[in-house]
C-alpha positions in Angstrom: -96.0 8.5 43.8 -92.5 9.3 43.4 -90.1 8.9 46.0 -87.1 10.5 46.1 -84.2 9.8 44.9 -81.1 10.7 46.7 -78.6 12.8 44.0 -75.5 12.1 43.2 -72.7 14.9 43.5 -70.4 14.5 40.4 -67.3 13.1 41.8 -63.8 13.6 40.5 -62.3 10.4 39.1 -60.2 8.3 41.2 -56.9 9.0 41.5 -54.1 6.8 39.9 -51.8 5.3 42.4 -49.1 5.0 40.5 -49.0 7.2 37.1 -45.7 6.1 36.1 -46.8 2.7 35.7 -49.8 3.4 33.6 -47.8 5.8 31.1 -45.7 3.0 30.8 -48.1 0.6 30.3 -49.8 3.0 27.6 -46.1 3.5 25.8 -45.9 -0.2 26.1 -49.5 -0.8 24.5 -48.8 1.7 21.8 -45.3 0.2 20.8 -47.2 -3.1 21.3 -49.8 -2.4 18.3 -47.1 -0.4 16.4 -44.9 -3.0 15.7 -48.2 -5.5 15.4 -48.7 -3.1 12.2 -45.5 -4.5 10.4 -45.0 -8.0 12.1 -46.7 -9.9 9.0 -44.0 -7.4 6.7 -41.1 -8.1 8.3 -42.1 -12.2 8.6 -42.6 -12.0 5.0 -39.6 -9.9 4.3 -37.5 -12.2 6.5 -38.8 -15.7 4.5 -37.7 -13.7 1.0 -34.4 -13.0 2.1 -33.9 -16.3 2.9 -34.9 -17.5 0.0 -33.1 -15.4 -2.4 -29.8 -16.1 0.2 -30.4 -20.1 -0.9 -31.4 -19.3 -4.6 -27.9 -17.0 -4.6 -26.0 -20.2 -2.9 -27.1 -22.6 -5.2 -26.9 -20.3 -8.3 -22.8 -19.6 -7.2 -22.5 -23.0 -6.3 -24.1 -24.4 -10.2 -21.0 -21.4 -12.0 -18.5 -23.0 -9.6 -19.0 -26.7 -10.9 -19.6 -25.5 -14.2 -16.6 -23.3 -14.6 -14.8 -26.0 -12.7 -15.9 -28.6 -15.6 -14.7 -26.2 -18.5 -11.9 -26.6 -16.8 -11.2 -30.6 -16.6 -12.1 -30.5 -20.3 -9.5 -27.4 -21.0 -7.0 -30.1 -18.9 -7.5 -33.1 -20.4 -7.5 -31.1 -23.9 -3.8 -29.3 -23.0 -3.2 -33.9 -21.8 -3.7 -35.0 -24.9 -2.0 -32.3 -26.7 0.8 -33.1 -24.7 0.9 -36.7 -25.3 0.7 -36.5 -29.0 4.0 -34.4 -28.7 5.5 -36.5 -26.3 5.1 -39.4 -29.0 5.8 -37.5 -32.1 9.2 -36.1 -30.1 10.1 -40.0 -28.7 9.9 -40.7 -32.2 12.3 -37.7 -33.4 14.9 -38.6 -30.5 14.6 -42.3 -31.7 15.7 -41.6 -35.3 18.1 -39.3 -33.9 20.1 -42.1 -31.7 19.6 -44.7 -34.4 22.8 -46.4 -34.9 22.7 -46.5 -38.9 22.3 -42.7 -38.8 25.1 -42.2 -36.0 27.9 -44.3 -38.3 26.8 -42.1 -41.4 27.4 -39.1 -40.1 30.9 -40.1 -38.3 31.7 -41.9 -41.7 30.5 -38.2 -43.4 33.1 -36.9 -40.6 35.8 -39.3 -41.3 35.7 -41.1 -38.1 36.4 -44.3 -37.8 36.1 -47.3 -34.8 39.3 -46.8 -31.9 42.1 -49.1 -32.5 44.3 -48.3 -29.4 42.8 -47.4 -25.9 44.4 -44.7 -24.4 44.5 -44.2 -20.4 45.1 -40.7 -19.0 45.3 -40.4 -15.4 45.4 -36.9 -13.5 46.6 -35.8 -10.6 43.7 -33.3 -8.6 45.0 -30.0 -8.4 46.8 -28.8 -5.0 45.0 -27.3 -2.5 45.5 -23.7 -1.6 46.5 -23.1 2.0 44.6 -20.8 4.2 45.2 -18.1 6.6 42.9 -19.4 8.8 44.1 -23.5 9.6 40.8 -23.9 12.7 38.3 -23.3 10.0 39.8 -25.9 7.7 39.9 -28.0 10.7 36.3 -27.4 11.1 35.2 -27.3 7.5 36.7 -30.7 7.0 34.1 -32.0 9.2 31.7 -31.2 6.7 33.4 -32.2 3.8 34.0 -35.4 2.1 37.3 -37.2 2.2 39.4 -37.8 -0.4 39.6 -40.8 -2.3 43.5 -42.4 -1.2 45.6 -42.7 -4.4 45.2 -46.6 -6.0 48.5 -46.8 -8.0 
């Protein structure tokens, strides 16, 4: 025996009580799963650069020290290139002041040692006078004084 069963009227769906709020929770979901898509890319993508950013640093860094170590040997090169000349021209500047080769060549002059010392004494010259007697005044200040006369 079959009772009966009450039927059920199709009813319309229940009505949203706020619709903004579930479009934006759908645009949320969907930006949600988009960027879930590329997260592992851009993790990976983020690790390389920084990777290649160190690898760069320390491959500028190793040309720096390098090129800064041709550079202490170029130095100390151009040093001793220097220092040999400095010798070989203390040497030349010896010879050259050496008293046996100053008294041939005044003897190949006909010089000969001084018998009578000769003292010459002169006067400074006289000063000009200026038009303008304050900015002597003042320029004095500045100035050195002269030596007074010893006679």
């Amino acid at each position: 025996m079959a009772l009966a069963q009450p039927k059920y009227a199709p009813q319309a769906p229940p009505r949203i009580a706020n619709p903004r709020r579930a479009r934006n929770a759908t645009q949320t979901r969907i930006t949600k799963n988009s960027r879930a898509r590329y997260r592992s890319l851009m993790q990976v993508g983020a690790v390389l650069g920084l990777v290649l950013t160190g690898l760069m640093a320390y491959v500028m860094l190793t040309s720096n020290i390098t090129s800064l170590t041709y550079s202490v040997a170029r130095a100390e090169k151009q040093k001793d290139k220097l220092l040999e000349q400095t010798a070989r021209l203390d040497d030349k500047i010896a010879t050259m002041r050496s008293d046996e080769r100053l008294a041939a060549i005044a003897k190949k002059l006909g010089m000969h040692q001084a018998q009578l010392f000769a003292v010459v004494r002169v006067d400074p010259p006289a000063k000009a006078r200026s038009n303008f007697p304050v900015f002597d005044s003042i320029a004095g200040w500045f100035t050195k004084a002269p030596a007074p006369k010893v006679r």
